[in-house]
SERO-4910 file (N, C-alpha, C, O; in steps of 0.05 Angstrom, whole numbers):
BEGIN
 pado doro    nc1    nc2    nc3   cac1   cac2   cac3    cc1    cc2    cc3    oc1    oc2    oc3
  Unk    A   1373   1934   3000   1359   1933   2974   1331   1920   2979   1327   1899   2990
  Unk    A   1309   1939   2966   1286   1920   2969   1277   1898   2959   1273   1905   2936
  Unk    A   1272   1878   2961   1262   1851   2951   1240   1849   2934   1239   1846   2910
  Unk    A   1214   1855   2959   1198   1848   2948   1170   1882   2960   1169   1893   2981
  Unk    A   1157   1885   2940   1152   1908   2944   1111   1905   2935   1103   1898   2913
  Unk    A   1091   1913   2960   1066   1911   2953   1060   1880   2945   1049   1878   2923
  Unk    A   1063   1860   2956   1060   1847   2949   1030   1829   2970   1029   1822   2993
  Unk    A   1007   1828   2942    983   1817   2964    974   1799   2946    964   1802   2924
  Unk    A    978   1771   2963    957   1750   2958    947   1734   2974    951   1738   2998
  Unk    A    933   1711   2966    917   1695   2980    919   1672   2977    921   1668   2953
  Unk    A    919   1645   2993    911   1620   2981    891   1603   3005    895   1599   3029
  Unk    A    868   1595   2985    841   1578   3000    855   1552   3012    876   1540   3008
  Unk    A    831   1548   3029    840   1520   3037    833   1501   3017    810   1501   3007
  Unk    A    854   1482   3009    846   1464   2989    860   1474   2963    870   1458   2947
  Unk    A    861   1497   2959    878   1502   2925    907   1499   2916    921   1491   2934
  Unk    A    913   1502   2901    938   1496   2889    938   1526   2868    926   1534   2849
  Unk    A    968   1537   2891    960   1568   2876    992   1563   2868   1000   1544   2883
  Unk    A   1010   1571   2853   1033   1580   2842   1043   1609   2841   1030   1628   2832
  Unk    A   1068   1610   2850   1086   1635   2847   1114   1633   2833   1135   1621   2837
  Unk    A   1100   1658   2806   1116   1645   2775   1135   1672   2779   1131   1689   2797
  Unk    A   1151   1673   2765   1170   1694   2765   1202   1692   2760   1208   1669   2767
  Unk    A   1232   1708   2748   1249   1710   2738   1264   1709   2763   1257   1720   2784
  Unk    A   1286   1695   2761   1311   1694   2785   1309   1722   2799   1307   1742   2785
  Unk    A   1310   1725   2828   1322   1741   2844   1295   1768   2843   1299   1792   2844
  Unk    A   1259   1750   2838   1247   1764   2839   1234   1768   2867   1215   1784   2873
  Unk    A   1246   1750   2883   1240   1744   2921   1220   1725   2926   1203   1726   2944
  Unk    A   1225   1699   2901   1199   1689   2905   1205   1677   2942   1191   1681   2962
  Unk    A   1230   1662   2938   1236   1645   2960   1244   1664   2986   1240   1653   3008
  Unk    A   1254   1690   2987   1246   1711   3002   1215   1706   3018   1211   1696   3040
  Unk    A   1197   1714   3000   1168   1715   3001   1170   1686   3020   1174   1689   3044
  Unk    A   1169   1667   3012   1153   1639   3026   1188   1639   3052   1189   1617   3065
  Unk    A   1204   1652   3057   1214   1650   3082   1201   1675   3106   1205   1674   3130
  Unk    A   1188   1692   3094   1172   1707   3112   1143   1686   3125   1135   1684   3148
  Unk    A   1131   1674   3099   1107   1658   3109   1110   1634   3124   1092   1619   3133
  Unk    A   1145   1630   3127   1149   1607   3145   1158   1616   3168   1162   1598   3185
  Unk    A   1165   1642   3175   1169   1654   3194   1195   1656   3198   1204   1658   3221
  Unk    A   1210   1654   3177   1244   1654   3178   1264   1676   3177   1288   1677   3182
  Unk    A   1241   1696   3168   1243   1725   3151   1229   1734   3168   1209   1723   3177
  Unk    A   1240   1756   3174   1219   1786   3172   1218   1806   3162   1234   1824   3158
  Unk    A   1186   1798   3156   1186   1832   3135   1187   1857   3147   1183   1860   3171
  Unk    A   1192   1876   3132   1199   1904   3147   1172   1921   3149   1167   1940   3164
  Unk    A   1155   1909   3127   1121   1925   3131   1107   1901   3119   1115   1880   3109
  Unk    A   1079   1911   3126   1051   1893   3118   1041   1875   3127   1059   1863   3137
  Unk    A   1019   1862   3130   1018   1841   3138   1016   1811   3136   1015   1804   3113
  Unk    A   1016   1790   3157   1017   1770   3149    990   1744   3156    996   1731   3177
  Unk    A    973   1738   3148    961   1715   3166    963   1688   3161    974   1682   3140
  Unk    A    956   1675   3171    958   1644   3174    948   1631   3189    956   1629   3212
  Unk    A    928   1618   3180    910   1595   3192    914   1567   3194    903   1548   3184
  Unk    A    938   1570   3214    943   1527   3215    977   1528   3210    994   1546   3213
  Unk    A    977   1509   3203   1009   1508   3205   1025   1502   3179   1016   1488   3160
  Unk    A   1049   1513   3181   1051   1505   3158   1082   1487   3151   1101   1486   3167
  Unk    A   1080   1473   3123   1105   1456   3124   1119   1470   3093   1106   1476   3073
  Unk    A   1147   1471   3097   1166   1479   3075   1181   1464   3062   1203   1458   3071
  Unk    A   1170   1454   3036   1197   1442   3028   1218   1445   3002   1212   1443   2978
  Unk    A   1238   1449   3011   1252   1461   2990   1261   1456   2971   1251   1434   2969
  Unk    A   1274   1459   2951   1284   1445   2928   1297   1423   2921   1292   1403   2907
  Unk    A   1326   1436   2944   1333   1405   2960   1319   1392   2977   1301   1404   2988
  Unk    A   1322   1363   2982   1307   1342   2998   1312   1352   3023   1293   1355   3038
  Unk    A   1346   1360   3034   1351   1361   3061   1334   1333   3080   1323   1333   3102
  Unk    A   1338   1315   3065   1335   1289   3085   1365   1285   3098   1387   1292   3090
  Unk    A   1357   1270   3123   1390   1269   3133   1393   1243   3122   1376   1226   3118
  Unk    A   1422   1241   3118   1441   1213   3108   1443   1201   3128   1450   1177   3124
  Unk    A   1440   1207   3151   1453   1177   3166   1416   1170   3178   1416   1152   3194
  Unk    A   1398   1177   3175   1384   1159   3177   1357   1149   3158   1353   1161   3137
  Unk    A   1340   1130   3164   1333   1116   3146   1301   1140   3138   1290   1158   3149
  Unk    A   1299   1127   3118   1271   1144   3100   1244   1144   3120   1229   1163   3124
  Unk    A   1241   1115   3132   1217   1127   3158   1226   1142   3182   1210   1151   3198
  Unk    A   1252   1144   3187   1250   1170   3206   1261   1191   3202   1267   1207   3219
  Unk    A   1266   1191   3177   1273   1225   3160   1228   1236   3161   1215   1254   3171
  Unk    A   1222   1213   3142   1183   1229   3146   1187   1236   3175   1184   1260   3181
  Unk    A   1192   1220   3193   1180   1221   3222   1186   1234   3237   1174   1235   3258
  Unk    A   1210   1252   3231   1222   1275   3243   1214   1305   3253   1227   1324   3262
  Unk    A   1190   1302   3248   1180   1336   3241   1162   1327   3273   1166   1336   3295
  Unk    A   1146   1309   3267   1135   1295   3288   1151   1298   3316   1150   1318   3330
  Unk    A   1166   1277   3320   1193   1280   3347   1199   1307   3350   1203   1317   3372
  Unk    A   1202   1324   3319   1215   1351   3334   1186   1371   3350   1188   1393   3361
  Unk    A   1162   1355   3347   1143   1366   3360   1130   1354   3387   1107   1357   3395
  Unk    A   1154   1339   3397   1144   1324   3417   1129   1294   3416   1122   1283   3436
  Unk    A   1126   1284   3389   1116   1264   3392   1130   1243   3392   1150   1241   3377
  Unk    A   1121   1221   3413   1135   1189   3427   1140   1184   3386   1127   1187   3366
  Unk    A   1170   1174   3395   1187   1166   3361   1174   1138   3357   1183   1123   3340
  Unk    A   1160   1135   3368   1149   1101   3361   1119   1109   3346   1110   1097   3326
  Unk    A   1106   1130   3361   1088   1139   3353   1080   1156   3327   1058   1159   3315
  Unk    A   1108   1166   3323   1120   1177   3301   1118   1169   3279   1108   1179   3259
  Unk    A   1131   1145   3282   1140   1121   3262   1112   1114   3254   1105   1117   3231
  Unk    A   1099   1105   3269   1071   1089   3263   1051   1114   3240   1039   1110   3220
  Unk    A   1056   1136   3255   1038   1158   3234   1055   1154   3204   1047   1140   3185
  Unk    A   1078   1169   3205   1085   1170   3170   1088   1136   3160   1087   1132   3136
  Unk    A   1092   1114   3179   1078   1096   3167   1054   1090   3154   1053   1070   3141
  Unk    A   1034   1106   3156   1002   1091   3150   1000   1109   3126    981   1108   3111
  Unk    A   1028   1130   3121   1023   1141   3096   1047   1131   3073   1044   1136   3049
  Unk    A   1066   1120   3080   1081   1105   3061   1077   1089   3036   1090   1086   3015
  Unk    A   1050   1076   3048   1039   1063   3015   1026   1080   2993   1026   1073   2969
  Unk    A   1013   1105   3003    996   1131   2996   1021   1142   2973   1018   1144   2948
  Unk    A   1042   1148   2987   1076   1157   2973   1080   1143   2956   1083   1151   2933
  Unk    A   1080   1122   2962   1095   1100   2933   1124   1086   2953   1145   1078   2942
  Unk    A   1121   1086   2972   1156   1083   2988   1149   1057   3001   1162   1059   3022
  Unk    A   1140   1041   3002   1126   1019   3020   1150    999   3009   1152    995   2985
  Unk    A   1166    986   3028   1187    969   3017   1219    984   3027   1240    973   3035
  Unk    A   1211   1012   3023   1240   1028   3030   1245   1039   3051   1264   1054   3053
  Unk    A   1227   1033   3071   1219   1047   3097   1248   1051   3120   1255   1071   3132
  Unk    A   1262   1025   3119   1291   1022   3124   1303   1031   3102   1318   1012   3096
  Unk    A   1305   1043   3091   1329   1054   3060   1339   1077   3075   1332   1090   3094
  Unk    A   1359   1077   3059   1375   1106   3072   1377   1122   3049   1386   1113   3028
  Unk    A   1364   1154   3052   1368   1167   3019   1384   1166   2998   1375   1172   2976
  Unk    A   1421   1156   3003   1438   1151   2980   1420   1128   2967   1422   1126   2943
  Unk    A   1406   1114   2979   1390   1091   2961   1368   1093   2945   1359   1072   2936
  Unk    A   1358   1112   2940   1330   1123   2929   1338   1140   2904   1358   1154   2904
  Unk    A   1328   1139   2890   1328   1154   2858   1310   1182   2860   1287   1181   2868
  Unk    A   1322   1202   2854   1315   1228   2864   1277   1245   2870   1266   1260   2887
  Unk    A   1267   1228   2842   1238   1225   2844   1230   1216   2877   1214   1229   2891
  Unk    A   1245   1188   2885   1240   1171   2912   1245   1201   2943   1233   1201   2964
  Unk    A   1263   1219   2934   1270   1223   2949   1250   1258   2958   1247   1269   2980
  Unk    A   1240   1267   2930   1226   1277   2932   1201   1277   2941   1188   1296   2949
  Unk    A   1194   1245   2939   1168   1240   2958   1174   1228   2982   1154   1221   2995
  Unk    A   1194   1223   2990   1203   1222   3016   1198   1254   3030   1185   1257   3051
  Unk    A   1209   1270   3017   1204   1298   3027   1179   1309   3034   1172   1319   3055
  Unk    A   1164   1304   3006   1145   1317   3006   1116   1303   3023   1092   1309   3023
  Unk    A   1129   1286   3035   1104   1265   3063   1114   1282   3087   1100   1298   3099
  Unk    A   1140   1277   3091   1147   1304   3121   1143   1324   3109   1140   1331   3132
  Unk    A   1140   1342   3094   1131   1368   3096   1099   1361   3108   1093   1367   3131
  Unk    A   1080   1346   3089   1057   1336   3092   1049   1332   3124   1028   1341   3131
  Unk    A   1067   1316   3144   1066   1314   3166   1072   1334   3179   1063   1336   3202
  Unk    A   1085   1350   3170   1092   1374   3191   1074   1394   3191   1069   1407   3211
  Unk    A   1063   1397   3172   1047   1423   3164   1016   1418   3173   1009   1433   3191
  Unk    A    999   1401   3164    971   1393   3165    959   1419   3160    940   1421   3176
  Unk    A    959   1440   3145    947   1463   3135    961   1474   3106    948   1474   3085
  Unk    A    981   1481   3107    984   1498   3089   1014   1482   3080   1028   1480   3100
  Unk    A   1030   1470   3053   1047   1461   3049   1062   1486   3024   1052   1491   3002
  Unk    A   1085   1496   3032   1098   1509   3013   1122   1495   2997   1141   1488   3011
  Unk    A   1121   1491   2976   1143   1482   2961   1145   1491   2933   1132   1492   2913
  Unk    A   1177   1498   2948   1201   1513   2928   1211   1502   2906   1235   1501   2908
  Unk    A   1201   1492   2881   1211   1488   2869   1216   1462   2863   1235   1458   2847
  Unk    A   1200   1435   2875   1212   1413   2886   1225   1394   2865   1240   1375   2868
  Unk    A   1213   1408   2839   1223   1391   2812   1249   1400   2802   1257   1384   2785
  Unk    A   1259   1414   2805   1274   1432   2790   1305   1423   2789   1322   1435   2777
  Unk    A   1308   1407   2800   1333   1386   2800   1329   1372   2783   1347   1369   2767
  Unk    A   1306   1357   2778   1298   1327   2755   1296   1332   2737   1291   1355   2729
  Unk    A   1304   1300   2717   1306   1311   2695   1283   1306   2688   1266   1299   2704
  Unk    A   1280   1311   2658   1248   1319   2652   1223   1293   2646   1199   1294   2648
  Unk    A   1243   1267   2637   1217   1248   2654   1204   1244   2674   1179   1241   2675
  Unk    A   1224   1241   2699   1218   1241   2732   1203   1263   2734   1186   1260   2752
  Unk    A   1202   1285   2724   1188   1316   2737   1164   1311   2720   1144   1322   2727
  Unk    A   1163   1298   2702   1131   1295   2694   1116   1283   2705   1092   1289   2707
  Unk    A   1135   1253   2719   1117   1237   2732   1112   1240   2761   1096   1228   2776
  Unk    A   1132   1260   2767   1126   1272   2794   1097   1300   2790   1081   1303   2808
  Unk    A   1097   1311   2771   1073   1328   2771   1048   1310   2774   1031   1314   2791
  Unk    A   1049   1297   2764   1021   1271   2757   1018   1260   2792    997   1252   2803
  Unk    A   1043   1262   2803   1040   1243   2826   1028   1265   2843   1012   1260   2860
  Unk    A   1037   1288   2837   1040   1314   2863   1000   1318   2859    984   1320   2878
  Unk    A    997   1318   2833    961   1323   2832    956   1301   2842    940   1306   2861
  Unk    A    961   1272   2841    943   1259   2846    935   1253   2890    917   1244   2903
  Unk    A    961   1265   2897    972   1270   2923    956   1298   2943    948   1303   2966
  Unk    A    958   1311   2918    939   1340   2929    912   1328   2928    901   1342   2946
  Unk    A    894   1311   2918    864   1308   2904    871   1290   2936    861   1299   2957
  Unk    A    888   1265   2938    881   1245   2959    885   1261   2983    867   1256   2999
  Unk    A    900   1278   2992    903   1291   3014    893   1308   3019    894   1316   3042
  Unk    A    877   1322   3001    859   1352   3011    877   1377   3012    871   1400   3019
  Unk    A    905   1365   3003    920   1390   3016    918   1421   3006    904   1425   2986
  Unk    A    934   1446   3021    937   1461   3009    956   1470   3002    969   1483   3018
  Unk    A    965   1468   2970    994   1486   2972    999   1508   2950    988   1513   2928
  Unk    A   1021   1521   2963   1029   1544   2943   1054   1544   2940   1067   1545   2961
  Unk    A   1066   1543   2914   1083   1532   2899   1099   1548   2885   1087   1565   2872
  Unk    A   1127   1547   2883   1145   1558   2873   1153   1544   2845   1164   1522   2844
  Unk    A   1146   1557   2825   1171   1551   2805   1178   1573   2776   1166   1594   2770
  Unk    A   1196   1562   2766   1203   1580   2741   1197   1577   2712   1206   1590   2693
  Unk    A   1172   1552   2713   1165   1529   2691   1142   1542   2690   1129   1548   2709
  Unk    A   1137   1549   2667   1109   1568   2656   1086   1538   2652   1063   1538   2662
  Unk    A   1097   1519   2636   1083   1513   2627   1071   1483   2655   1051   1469   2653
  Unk    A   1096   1481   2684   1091   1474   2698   1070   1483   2718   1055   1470   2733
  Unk    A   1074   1508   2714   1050   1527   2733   1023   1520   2720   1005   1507   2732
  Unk    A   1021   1525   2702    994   1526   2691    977   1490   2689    954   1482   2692
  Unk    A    996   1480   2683    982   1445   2692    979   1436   2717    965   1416   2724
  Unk    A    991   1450   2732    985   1440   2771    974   1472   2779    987   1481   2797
  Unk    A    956   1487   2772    955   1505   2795    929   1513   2782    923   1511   2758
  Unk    A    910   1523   2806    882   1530   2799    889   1563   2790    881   1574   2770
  Unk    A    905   1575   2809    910   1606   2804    944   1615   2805    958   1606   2824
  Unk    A    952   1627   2790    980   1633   2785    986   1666   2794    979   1682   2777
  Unk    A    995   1674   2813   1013   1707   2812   1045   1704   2799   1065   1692   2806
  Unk    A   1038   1723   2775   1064   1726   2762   1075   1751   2775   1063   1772   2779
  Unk    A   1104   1744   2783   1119   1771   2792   1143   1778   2776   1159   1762   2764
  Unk    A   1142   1803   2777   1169   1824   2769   1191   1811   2775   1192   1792   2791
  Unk    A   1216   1825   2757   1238   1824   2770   1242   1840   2795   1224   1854   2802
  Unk    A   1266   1838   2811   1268   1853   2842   1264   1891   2834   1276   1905   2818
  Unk    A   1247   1895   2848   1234   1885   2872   1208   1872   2859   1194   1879   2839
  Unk    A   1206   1853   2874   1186   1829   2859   1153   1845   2862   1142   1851   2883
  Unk    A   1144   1849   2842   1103   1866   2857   1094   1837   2842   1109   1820   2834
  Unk    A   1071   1836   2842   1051   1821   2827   1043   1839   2805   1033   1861   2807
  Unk    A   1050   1824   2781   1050   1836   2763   1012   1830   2752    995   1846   2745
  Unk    A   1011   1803   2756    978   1786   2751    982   1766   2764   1001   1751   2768
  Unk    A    943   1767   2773    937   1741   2781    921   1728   2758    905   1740   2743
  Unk    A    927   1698   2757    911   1690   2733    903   1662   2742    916   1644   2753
  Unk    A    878   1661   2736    859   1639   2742    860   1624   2718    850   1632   2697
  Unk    A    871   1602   2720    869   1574   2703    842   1559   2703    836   1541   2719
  Unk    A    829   1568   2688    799   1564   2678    793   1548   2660    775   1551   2643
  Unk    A    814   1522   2664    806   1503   2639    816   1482   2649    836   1482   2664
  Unk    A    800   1455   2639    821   1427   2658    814   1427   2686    831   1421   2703
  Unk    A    791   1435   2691    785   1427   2728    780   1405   2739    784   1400   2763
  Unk    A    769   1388   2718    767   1365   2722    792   1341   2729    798   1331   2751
  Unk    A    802   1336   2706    829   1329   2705    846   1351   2693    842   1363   2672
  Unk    A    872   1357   2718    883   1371   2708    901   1367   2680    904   1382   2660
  Unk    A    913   1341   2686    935   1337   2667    919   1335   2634    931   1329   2614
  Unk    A    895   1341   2635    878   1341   2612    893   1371   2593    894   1379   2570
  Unk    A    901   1381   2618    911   1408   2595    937   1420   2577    946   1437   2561
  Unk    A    944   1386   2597    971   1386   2569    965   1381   2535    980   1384   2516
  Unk    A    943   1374   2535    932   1375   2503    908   1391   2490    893   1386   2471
  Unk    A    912   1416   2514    890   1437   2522    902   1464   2490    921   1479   2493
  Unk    A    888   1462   2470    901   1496   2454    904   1511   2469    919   1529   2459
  Unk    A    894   1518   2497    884   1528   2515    910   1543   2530    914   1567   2532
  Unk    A    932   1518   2543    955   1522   2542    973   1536   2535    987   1549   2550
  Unk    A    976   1534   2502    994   1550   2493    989   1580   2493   1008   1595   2496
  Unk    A    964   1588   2489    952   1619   2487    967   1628   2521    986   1644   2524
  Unk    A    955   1617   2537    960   1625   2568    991   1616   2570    999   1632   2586
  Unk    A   1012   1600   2563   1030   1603   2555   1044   1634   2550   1057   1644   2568
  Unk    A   1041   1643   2530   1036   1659   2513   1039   1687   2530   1059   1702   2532
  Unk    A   1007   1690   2543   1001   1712   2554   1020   1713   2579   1021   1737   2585
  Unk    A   1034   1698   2595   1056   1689   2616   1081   1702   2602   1091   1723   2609
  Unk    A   1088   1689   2583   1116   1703   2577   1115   1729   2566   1137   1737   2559
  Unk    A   1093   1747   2561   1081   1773   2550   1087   1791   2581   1098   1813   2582
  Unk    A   1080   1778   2600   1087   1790   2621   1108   1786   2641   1110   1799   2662
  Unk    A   1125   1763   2631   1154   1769   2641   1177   1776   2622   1199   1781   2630
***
């Protein structure tokens, strides 16, 4: 069965692009080909730098502690584990985790564990960060204040990522450009440039602006 069918996009260095779309439209298909897990059967693929995945679940391991769950991606690339340690150290206070460094994930409140995650993706990748969805477990205070945290994380890090979720109104407050896809086989149905709120994003939660593009999103799924 085909998945995903004609499907062409792009993301700059530096943007925050989103991939919106209905269950079982290949979003997470799509970002296991760009992680190289998948292969596609036609078209092509490029990539400039490396990239880090992180998924919905944390997939931190339980038996060990929160600085060497970050520091893992590191060691699995050859780097001295002391040396390891010391890198996702100098970013632990940047996270908010400074204090839990010895914690073991059953100890962290799911927000904690998400930015536990989302620093080893950060470490692993240094180009391009994909994540699936990373809110979509939380409940809806924590996922607000994890949006606020994820912009304020993308602005301090420079990063680039392209982002999975099913939250219309989540896409459009974290993402400079949005591709909405079909049901399977997933095409791009539109690309849509969020042209309001560049400044501060979270400015557009009280944007009229919102609801219209809202609006025009669910018109096309």
């Amino acid at each position: 069965m085909e998945v995903l069918t004609g499907v062409d996009l792009r993301v700059r260095k530096g943007e925050f692009v989103s991939i919106l779309g209905p269950s079982g439209s290949g979003k997470s298909t799509l970002f296991n080909i760009i992680a190289g897990l998948t292969t596609a059967d036609r078209g092509e693929l490029q990539v400039n730098g490396e990239i880090g995945y992180m998924q919905q679940k944390d997939l931190l391991l339980p038996w060990k502690t929160v600085i060497d769950n970050i520091a893992l991606p590191l060691v699995l690339k050859g780097h001295d584990k002391k040396q390891a340690r010391e890198r996702a150290d100098a970013w632990i206070e940047r996270v908010g985790l400074r204090g839990y460094e010895t914690r073991y994930p059953s100890q962290l409140s799911g927000g904690m564990k998400q930015r536990a995650s989302f620093l080893r993706t950060f470490l692993a990748s240094g180009e391009l960060m994909l994540l699936d969805e990373p809110f979509g477990a939380l409940d809806s205070m924590t996922k607000s204040g994890m949006q606020t945290w994820l912009l304020e994380m993308q602005e301090a890090l420079g990063a680039t990522i392209l982002f999975i979720t099913h939250d219309i109104e989540e896409s459009i407050l974290l993402s400079d450009r949005i591709y909405v896809l079909s049901s399977r086989p997933g095409v791009v149905k539109e690309e849509l440039t969020v042209g309001f709120g560049g400044g501060d994003k979270r400015e557009r939660l009280v944007d009229p602006r919102l609801l219209l593009m809202k609006e025009d999103i669910r018109r096309l799924l």
